[in-house]
Residue frames as a rotation matrix with the C-alpha (Angstrom) as fourth column:
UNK 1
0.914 0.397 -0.085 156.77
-0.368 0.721 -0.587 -14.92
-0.171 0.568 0.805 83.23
UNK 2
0.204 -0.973 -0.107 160.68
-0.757 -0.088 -0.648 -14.82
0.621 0.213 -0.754 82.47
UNK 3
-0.443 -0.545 0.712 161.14
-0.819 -0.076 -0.568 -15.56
0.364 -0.835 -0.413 86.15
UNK 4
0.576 0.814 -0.067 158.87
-0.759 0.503 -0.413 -18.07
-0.303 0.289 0.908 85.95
UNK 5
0.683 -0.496 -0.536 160.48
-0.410 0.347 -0.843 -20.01
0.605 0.796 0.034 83.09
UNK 6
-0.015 -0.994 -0.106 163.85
-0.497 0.100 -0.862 -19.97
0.868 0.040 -0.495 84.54
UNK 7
-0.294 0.067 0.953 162.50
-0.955 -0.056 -0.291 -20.76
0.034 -0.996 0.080 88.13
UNK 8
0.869 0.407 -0.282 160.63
-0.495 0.679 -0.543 -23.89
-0.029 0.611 0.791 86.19
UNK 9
0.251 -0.807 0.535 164.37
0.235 0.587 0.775 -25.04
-0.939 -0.069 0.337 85.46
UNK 10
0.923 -0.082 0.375 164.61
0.372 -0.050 -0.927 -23.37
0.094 0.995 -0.016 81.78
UNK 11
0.322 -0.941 0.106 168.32
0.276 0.200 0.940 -23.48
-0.905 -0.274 0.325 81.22
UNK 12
-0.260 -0.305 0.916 168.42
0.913 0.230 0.336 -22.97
-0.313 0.924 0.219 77.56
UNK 13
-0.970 0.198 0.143 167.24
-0.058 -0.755 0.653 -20.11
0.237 0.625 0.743 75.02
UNK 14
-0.302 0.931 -0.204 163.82
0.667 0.053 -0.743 -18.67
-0.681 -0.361 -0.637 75.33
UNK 15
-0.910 0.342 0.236 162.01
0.060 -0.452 0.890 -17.35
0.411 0.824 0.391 72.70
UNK 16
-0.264 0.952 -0.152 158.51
0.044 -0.146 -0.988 -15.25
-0.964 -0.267 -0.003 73.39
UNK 17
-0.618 0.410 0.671 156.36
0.729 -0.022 0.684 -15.15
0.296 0.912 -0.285 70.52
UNK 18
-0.679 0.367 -0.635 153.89
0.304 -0.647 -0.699 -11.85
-0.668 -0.668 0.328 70.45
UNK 19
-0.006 0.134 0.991 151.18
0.990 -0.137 0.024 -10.97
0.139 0.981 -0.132 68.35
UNK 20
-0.631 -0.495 0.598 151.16
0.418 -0.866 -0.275 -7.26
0.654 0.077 0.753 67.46
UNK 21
0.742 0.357 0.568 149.05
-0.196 -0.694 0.693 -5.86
0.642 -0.625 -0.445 70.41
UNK 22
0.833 -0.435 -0.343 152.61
0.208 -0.327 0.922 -6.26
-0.513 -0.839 -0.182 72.31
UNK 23
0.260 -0.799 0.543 154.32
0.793 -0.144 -0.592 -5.01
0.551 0.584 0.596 69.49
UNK 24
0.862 -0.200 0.465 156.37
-0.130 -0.975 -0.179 -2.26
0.489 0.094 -0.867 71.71
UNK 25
0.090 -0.945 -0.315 159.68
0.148 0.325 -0.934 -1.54
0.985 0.037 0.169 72.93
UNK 26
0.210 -0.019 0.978 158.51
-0.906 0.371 0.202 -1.91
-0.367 -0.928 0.060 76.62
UNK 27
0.860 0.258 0.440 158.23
-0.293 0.956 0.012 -5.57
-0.417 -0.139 0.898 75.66
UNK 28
0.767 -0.634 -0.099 161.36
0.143 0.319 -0.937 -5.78
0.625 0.705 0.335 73.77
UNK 29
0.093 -0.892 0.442 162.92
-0.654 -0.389 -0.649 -4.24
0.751 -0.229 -0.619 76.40
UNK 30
0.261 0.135 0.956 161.79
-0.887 0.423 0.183 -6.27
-0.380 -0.896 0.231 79.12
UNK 31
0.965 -0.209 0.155 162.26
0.223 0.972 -0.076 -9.55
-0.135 0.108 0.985 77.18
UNK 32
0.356 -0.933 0.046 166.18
-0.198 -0.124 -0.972 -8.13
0.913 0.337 -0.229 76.35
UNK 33
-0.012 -0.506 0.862 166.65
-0.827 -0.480 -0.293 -7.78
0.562 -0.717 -0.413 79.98
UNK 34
0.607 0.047 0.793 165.35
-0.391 0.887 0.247 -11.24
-0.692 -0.460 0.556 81.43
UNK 35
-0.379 -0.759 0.529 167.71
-0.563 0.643 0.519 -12.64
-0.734 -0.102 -0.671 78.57
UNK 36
-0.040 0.929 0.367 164.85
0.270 0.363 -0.892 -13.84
-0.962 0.063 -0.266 76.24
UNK 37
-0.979 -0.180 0.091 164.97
0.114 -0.127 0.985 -13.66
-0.166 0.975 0.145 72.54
UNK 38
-0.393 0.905 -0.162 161.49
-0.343 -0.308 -0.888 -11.97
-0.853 -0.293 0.431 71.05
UNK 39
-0.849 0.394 0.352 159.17
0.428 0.123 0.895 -12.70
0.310 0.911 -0.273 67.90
UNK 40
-0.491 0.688 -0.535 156.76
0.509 -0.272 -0.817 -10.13
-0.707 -0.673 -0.217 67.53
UNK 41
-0.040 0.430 0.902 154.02
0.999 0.011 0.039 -9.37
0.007 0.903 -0.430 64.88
UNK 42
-0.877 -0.333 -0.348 154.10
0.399 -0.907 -0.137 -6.19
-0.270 -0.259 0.927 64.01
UNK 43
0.381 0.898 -0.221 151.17
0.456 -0.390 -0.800 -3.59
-0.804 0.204 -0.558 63.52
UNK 44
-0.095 -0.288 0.953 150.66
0.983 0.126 0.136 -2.83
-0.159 0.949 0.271 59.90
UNK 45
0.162 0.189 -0.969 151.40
0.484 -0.871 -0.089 0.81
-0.860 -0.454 -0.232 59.59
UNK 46
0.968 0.225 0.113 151.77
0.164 -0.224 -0.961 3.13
-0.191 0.948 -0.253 56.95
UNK 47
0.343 -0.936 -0.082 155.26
-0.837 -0.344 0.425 3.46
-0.425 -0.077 -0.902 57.43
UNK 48
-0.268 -0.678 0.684 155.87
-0.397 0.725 0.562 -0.21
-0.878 -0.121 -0.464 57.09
UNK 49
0.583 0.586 0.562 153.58
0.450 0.343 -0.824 -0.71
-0.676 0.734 -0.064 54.09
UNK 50
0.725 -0.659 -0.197 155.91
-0.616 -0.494 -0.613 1.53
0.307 0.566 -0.765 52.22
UNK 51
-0.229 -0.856 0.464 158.84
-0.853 0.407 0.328 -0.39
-0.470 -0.320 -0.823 53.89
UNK 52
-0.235 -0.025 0.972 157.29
0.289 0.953 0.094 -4.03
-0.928 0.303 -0.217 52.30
UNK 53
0.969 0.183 0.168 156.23
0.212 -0.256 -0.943 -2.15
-0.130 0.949 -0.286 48.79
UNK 54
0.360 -0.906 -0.224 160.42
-0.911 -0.290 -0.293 -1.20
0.200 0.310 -0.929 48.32
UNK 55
0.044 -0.422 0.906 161.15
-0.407 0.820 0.402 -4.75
-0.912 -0.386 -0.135 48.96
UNK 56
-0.273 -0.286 -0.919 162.59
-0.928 -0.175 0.330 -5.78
-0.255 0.942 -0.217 45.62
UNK 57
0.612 0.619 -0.492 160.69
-0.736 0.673 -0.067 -8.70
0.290 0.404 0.868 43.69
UNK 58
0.175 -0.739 -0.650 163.86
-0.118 0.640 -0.759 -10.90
0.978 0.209 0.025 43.18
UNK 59
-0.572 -0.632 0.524 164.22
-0.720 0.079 -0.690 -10.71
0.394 -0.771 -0.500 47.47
UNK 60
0.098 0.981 -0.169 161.25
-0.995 0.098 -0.011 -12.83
0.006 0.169 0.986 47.74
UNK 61
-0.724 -0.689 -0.020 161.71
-0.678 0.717 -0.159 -16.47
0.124 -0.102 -0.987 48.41
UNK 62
0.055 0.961 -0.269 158.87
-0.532 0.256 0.807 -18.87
0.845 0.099 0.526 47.87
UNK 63
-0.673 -0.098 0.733 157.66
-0.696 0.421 -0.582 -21.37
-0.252 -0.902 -0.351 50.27
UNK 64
-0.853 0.508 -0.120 155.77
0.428 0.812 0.396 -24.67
0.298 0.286 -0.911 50.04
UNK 65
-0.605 0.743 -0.287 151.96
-0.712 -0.666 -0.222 -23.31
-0.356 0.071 0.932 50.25
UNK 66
-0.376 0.832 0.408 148.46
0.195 0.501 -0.843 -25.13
-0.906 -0.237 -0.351 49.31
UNK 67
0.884 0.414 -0.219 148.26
0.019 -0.499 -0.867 -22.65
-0.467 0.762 -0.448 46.25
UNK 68
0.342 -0.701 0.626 151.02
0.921 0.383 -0.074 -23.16
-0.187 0.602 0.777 43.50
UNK 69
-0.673 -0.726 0.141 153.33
0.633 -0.664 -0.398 -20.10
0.383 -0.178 0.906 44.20
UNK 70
0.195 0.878 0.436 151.28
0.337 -0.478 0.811 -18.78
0.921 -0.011 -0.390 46.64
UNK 71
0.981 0.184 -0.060 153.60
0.102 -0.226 0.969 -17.75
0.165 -0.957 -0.240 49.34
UNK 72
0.246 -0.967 -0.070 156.66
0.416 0.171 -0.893 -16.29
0.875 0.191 0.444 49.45
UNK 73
0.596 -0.299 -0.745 159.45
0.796 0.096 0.598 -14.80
-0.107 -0.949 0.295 52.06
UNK 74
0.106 -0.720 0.686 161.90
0.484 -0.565 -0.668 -11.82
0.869 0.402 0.288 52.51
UNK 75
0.453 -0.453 -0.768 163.85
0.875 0.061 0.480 -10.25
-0.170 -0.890 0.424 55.10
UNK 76
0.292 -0.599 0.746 164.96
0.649 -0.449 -0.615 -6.81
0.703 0.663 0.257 55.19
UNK 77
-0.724 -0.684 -0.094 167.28
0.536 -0.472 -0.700 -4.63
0.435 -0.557 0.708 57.20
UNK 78
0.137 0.980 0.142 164.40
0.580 -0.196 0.791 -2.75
0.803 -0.026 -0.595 59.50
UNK 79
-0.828 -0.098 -0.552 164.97
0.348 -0.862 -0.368 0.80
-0.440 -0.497 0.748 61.46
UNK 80
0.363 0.737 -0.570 162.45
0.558 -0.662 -0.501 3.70
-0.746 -0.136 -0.651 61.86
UNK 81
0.382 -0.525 0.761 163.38
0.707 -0.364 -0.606 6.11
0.595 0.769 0.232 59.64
UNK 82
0.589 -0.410 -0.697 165.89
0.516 -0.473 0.714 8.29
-0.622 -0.780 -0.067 61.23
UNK 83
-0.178 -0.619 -0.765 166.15
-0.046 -0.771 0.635 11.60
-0.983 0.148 0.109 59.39
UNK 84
0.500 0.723 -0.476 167.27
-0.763 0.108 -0.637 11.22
-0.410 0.682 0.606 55.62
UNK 85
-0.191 -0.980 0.055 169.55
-0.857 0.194 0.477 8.67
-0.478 0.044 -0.877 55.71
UNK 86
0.151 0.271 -0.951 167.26
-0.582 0.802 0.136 5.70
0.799 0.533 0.279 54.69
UNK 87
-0.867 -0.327 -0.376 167.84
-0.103 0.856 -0.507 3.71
0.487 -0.401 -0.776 57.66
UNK 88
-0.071 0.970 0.233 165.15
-0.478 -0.238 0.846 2.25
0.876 -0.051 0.480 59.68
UNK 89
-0.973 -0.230 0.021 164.72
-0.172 0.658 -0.733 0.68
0.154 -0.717 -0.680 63.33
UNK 90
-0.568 0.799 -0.198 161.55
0.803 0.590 0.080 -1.02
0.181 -0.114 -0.977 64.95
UNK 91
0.401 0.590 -0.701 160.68
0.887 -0.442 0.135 1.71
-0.230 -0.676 -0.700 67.67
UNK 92
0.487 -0.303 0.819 161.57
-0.113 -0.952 -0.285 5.61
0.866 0.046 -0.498 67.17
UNK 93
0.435 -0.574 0.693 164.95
-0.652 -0.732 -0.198 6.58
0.621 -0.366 -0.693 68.37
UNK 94
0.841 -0.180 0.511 165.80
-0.279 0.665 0.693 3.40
-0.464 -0.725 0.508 69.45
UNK 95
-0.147 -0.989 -0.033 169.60
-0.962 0.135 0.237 1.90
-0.230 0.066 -0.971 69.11
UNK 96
-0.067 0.096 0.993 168.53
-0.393 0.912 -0.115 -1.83
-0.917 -0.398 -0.023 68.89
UNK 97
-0.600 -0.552 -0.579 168.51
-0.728 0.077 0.681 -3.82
-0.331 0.830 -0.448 65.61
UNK 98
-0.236 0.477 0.847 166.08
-0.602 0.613 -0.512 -5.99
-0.763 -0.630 0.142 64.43
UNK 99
-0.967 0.017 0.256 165.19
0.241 0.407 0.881 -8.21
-0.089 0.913 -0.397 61.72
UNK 100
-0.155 0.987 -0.038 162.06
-0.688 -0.135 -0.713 -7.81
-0.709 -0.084 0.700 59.97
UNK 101
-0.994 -0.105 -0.041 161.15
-0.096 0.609 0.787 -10.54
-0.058 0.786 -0.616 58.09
UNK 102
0.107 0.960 -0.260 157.37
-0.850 -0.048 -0.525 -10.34
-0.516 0.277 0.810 56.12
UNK 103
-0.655 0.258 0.710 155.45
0.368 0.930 0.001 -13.72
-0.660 0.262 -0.704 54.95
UNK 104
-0.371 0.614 -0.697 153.17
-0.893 -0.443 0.085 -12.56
-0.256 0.653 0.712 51.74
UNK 105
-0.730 0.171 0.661 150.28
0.397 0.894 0.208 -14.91
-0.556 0.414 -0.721 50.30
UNK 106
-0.923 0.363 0.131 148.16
0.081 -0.151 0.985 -14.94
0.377 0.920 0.110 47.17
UNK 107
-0.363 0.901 0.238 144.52
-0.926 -0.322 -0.197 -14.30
-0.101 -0.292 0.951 47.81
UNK 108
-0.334 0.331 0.882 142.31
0.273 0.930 -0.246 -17.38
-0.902 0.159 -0.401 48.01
UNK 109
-0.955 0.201 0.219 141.11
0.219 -0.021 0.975 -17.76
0.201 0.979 -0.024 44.31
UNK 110
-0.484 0.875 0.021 137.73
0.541 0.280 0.793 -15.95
0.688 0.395 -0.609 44.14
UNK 111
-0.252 0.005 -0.968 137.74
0.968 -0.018 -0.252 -14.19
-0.018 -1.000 0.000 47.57
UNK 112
0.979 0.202 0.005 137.10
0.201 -0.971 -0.128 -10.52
-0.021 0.126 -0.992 48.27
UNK 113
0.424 -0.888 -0.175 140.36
0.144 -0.124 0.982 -10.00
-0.894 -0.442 0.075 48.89
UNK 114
-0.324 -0.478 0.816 141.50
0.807 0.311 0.502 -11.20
-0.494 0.821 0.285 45.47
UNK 115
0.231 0.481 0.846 139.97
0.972 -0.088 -0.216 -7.90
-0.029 0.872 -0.488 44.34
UNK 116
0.937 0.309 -0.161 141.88
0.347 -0.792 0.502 -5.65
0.028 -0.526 -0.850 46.31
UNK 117
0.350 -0.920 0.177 144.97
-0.893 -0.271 0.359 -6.70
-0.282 -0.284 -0.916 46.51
UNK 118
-0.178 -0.684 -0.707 147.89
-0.660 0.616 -0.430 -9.03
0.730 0.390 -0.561 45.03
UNK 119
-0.519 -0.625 -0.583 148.86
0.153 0.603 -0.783 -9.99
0.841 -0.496 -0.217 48.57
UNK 120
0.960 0.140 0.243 147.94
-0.192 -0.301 0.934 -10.28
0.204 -0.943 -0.262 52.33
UNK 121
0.053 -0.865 0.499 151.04
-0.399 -0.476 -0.784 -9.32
0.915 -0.157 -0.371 54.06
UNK 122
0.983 0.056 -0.175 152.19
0.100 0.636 0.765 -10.73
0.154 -0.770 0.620 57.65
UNK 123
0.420 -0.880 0.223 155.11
0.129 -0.185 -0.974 -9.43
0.898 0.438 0.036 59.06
UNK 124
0.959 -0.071 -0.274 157.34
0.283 0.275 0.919 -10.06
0.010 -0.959 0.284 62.74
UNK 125
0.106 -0.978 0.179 160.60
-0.593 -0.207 -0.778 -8.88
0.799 -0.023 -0.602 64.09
UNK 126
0.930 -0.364 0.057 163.02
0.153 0.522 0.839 -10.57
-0.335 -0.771 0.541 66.01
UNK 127
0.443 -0.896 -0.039 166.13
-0.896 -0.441 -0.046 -10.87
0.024 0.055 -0.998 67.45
UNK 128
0.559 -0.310 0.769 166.79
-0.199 0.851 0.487 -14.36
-0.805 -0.425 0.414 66.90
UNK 129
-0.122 -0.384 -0.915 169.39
-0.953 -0.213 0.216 -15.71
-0.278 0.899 -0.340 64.95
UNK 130
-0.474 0.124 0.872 168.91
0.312 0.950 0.035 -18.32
-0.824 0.288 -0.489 61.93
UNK 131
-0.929 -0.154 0.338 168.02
0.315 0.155 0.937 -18.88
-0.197 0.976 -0.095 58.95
UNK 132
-0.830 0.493 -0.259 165.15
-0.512 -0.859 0.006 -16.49
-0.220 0.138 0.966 57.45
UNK 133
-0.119 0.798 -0.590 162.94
-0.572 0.431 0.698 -19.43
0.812 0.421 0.405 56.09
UNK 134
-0.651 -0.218 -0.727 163.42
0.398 0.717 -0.572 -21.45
0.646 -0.662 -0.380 59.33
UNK 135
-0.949 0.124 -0.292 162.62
0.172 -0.571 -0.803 -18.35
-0.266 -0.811 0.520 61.84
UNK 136
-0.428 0.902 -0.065 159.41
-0.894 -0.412 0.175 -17.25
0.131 0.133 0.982 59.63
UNK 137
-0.134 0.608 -0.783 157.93
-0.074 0.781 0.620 -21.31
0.988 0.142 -0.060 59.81
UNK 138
-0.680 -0.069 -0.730 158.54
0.686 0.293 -0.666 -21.89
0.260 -0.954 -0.152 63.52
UNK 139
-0.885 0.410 -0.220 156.72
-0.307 -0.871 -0.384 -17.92
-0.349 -0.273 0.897 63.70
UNK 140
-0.097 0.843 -0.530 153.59
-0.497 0.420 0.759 -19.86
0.862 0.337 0.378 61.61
UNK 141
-0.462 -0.280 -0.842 154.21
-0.075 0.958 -0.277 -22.64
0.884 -0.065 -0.464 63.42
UNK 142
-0.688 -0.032 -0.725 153.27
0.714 0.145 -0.685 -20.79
0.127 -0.989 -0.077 66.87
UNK 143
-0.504 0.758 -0.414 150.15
-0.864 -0.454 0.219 -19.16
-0.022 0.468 0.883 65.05
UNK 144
-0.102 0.571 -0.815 148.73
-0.426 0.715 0.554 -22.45
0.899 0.404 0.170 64.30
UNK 145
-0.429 -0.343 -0.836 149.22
0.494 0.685 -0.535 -23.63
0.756 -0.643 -0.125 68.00
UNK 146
-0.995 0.096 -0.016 147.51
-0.090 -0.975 -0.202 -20.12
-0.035 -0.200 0.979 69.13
UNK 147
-0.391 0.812 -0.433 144.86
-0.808 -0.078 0.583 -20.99
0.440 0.578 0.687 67.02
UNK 148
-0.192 0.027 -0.981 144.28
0.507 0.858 -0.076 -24.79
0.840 -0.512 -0.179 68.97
UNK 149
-0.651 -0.114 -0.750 144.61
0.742 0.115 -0.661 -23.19
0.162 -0.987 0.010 72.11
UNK 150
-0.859 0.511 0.012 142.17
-0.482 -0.818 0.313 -20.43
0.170 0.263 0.950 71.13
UNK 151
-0.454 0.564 -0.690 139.71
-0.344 0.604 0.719 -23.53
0.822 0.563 -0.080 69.98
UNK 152
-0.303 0.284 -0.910 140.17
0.627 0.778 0.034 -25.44
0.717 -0.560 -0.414 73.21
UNK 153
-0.937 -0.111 -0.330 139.27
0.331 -0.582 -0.743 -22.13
-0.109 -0.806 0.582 75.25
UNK 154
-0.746 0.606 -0.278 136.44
-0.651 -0.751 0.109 -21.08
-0.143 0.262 0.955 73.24
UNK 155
-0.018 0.927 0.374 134.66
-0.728 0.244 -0.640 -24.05
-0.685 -0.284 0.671 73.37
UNK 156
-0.073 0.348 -0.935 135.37
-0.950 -0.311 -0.042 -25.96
-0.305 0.885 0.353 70.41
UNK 157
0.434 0.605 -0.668 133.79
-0.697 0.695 0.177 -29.22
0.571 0.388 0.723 71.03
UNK 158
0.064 -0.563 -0.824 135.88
0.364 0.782 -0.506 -29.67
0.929 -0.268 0.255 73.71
UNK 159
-0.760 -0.405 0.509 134.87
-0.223 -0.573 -0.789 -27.95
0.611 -0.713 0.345 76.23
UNK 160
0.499 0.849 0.176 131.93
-0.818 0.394 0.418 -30.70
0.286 -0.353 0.891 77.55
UNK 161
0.522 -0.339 -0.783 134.61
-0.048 0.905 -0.424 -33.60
0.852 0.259 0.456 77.01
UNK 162
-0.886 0.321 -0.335 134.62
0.322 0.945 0.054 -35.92
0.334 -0.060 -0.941 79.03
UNK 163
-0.499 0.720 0.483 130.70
-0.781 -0.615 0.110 -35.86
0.376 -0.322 0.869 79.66
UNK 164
-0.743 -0.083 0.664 128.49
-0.482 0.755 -0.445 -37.94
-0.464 -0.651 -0.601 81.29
UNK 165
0.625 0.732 -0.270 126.10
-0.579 0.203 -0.790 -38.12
-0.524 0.650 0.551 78.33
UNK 166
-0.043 -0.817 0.575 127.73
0.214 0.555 0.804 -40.98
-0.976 0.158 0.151 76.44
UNK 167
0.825 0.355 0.439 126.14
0.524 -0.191 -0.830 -39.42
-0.211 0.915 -0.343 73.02
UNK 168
0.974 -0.169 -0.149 128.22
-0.156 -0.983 0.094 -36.33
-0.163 -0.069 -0.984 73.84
UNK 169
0.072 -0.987 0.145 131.73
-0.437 0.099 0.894 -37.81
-0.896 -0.128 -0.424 74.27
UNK 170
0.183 -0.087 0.979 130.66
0.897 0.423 -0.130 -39.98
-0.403 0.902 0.155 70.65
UNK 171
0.980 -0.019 0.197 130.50
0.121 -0.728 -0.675 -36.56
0.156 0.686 -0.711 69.01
């Protein structure tokens, strides 16, 4: 795919986006080696739940949201744990650095959810640099575009268009 790209005429940065079934550090490695900056959701483990519960209140950074403070931001230094030193990295025993940065939102009002928990969590490493509120929209940003291209695969109302029924194409 890299090879691809570049064969294509991509000249610039590349960024992959992943969602967390290629969260591993085959893929990190392979996207380090072609040159390729990564964004990848991570799988919610118990390790990392304990890593976003120690994430002090005040690091939190809201975001514009449908629900009046219903979405906030935070970035924190992110290694395995290695030993007791406190430190953490993505992948066990790995040397690489990454950023984790977690998106948190409020339950819808009324939901199951809202009875379980404060928050749904949502959380991606990468090695790009930039600003923390930038890197986590653009990471939405290519969720919502997922989601479209999900739509237009699965049928959703667009997978008849153009038809030769002229009802059909009105719909």
């Amino acid at each position: 795919m890299i090879n691809n790209a570049r064969a294509a005429g991509a000249t610039g940065e590349i960024t992959m986006r992943f969602d967390s079934g290629f969260y591993s550090r085959a893929v990190r490695d392979a996207a380090s080696a072609g040159d390729v900056r990564i964004c990848i959701t991570t799988r919610m483990s118990k390790r990392l739940k304990q890593v976003i519960a120690a994430i002090p209140e005040e690091t939190w950074t809201s975001i514009p949201y449908w629900l009046e403070g219903g979405a906030d931001v935070a970035e924190v230094e992110y290694r395995e744990i290695q030993g007791n030193t406190g430190k953490y990295r993505a992948f066990a025993r790995d040397r690489q650095d990454v950023r984790l940065i977690v998106g948190r939102t409020k339950p819808t009002p009324g939901s199951q959810l809202a009875l379980f928990s404060d928050y749904d969590y949502h959380a991606f490493i990468t090695d790009r640099q930039g600003e923390t509120l930038f890197l986590e929209a653009d990471h939405r940003a290519h969720a919502q575009i997922e989601l479209v291209i999900k739509d237009l695969k699965g049928g959703s109302r667009r997978n008849h268009v153009p038809s030769r029924y002229m009802n059909a194409n009105a719909v």
